[in-house]
C-alpha positions as CSV (number, residue, x, y, z in Angstrom):
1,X,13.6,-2.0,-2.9
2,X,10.8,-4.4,-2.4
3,X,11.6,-7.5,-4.5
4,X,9.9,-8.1,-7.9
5,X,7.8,-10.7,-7.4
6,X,5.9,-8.2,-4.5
7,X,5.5,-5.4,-6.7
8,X,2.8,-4.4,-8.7
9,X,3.3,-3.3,-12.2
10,X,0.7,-2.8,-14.7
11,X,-1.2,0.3,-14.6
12,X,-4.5,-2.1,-14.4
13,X,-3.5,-4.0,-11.5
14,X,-3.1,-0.7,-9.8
15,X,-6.6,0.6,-11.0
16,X,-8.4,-3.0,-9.8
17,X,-7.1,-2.3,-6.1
18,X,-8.0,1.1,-6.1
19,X,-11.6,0.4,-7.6
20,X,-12.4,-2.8,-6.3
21,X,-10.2,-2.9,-2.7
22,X,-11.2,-1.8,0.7
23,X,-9.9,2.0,1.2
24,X,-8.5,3.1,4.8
25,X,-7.3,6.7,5.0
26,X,-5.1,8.3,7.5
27,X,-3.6,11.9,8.0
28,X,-0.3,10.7,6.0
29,X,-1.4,8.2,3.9
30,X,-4.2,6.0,2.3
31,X,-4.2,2.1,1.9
32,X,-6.3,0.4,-0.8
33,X,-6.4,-3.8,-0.6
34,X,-7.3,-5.8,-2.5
35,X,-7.6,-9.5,-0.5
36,X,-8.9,-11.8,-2.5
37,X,-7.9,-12.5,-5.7
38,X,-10.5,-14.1,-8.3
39,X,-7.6,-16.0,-9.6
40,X,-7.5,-19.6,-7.9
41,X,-3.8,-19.4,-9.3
42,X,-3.5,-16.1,-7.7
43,X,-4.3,-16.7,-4.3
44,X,-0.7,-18.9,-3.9
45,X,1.2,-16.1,-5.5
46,X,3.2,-13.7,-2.9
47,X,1.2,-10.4,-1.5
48,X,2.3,-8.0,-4.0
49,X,2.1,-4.0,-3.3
50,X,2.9,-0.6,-5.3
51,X,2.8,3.0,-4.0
52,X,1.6,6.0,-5.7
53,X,3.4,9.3,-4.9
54,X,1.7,12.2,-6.8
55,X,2.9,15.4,-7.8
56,X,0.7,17.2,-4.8
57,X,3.4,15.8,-2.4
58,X,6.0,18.0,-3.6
59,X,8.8,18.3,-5.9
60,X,10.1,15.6,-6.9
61,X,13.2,15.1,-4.6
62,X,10.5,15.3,-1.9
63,X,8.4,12.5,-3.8
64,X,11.7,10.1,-4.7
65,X,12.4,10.3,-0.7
66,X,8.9,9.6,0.4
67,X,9.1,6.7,-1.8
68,X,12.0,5.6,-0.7
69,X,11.0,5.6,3.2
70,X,7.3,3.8,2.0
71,X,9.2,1.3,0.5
72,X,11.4,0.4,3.2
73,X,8.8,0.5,5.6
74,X,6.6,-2.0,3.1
75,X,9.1,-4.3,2.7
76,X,8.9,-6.0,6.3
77,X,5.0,-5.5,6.4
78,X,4.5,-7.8,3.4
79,X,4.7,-10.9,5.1
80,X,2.1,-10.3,7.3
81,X,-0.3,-10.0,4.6
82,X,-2.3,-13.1,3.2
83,X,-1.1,-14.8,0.1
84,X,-2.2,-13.7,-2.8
85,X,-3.6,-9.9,-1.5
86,X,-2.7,-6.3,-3.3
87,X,-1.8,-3.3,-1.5
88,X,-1.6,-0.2,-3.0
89,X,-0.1,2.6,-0.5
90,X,-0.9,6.1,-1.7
91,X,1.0,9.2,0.2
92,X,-0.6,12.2,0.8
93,X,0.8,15.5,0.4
94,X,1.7,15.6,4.8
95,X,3.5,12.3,4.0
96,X,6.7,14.2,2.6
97,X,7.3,16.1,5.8
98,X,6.3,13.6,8.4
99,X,8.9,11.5,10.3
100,X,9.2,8.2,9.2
101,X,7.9,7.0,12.8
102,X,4.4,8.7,11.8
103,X,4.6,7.2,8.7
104,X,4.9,3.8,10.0
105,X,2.3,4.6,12.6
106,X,0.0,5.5,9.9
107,X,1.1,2.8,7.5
108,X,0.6,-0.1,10.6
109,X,-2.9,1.3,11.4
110,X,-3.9,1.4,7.5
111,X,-3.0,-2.2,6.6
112,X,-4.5,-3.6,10.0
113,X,-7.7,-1.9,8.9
114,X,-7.9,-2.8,5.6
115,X,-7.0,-6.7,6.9
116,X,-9.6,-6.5,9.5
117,X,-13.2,-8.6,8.5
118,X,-15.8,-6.3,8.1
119,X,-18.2,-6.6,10.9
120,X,-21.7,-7.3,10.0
121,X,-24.5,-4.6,10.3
């Protein structure tokens, strides 16, 4: 369980990361984030993440346990992630037969993406 102050909540925060964050995709998964909050008060508070698991991933035994294993492989990744950033994980429907190795693979690769700076053209 990630801890509440890291979680997202409100339907809106999730629909500003997806709209308005950077977008990395992988075979397992995608990662939307969200790194800098307009907020002055914001950028102090804890990175703060939230996963959505649809119904194309399976039933939902399959999508309970690949949200379990995101969230357990989230939890340690959080602190690498600057203060005040929003990460949205979103499995895709290979997610809920993977190994939790690819998914961590895929997961690491994401979020280093998505924290990279954006070279210039």
């Amino acid at each position: 369980m990630l801890p509440r102050a890291s979680r997202l909540h409100r339907a809106s925060d999730f629909a500003e990361v997806v709209r308005r964050g950077r977008r990395v995709s992988r075979p397992l998964l995608t990662v939307h984030a969200l790194l800098s909050p307009d907020d002055p008060a914001a950028a102090a508070a804890p990175p703060r993440a939230g996963l959505v698991v649809s119904k194309a991933v399976g039933t939902s035994v399959d999508r309970h346990r690949t949200s379990r294993r995101l969230r357990h492989l989230l939890r340690p990744r959080l602190a690498g992630l600057p203060p005040g950033s929003r990460v949205v994980v979103r499995a895709g429907p290979p997610a809920a037969a993977a190994r939790s190795t690819a998914l961590a693979a895929d997961l690491d690769a994401a979020l280093g993406a998505a924290l990279r700076p954006r070279r210039r053209r």
